[in-house]
N, C-alpha and C positions, 0 to 999 in steps of 0.2 A: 763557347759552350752553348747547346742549345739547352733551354728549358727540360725538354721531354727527356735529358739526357741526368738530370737531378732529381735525388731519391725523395729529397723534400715536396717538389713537385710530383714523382709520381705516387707517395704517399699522401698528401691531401687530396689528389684528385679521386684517387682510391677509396679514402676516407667519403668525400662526397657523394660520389656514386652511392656508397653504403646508405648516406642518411637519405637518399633521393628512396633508394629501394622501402627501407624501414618505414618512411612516412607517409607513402604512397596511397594509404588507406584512412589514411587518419582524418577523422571527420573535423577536428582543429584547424581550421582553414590557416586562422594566423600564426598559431605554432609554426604549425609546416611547410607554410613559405617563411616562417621569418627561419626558420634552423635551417634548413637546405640554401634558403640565399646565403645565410652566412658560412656556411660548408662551400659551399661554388667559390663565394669571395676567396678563399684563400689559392687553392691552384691558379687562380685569374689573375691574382692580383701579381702572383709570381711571375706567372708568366709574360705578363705587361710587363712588367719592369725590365727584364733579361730582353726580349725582345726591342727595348728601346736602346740599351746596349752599354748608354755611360752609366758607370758607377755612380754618380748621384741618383740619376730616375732609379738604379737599382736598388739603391737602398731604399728610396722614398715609398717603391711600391710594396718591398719587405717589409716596409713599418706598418703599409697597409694591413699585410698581410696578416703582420703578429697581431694588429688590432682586431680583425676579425677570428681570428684563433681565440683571443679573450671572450672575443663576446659568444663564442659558438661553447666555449667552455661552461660558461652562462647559463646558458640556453640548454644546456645537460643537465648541470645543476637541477634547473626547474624541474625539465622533463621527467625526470628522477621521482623529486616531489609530486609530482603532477599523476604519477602514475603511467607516463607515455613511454620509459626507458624502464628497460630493468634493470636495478642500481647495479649488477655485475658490468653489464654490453657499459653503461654510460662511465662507471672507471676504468673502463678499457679505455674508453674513446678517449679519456680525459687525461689519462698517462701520455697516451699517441700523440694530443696537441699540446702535451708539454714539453714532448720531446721534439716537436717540429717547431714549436715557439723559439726552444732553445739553440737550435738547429740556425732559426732566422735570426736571432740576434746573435749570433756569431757571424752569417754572411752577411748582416749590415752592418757590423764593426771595420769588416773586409772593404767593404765598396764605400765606409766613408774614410776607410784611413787606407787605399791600395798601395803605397809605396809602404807597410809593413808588413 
């Protein structure tokens, strides 16, 4: 199975694009690279993983990945407080990476236990 062909990947990458667009103006130099790096981290990190093919690299890069889902979660949180998100868009977003968080720990339960 390729990457491009998983909904989890084509909704993070989707997700990203978004935050690349939203922040594009933002005079917040560090925000807005540090929330769009961690929005990229997650389709990337997918897709390194599946790309390398054994179920081990694949989970490893899903734990990646969930780790940056927490921290992009994070980073909404603030942006919220911060006045950068408006608290509707950011618990949209924030439902979306828990539903792809959850998503990822179900396929690294898969790729470190593949004979179940």
């Amino acid at each position: 199975m390729s990457f491009e062909d998983l909904d989890i990947w084509k909704r993070s990458a989707r997700l990203s694009a978004t935050l690349y667009q939203m922040f594009r103006d933002l005079k917040d130099w560090g925000f807005r690279d540090q929330i769009t790096r961690s929005g990229l981290s997650i389709p990337s990190n997918i897709a390194e993983g599946f790309e390398r093919e054994s179920p081990a690299e694949i989970a490893r890069f899903l734990t990646i990945a969930k780790g940056s889902a927490g921290e992009l979660i994070t980073q909404i949180y603030i942006g919220i407080e911060a006045g950068y998100i408006d608290k509707a868009i950011g618990r949209a977003w924030v439902t979306e990476l828990k539903e792809l968080s959850a998503m990822m720990a179900s396929l690294i339960r898969k790729h470190r236990n593949p004979q179940i």
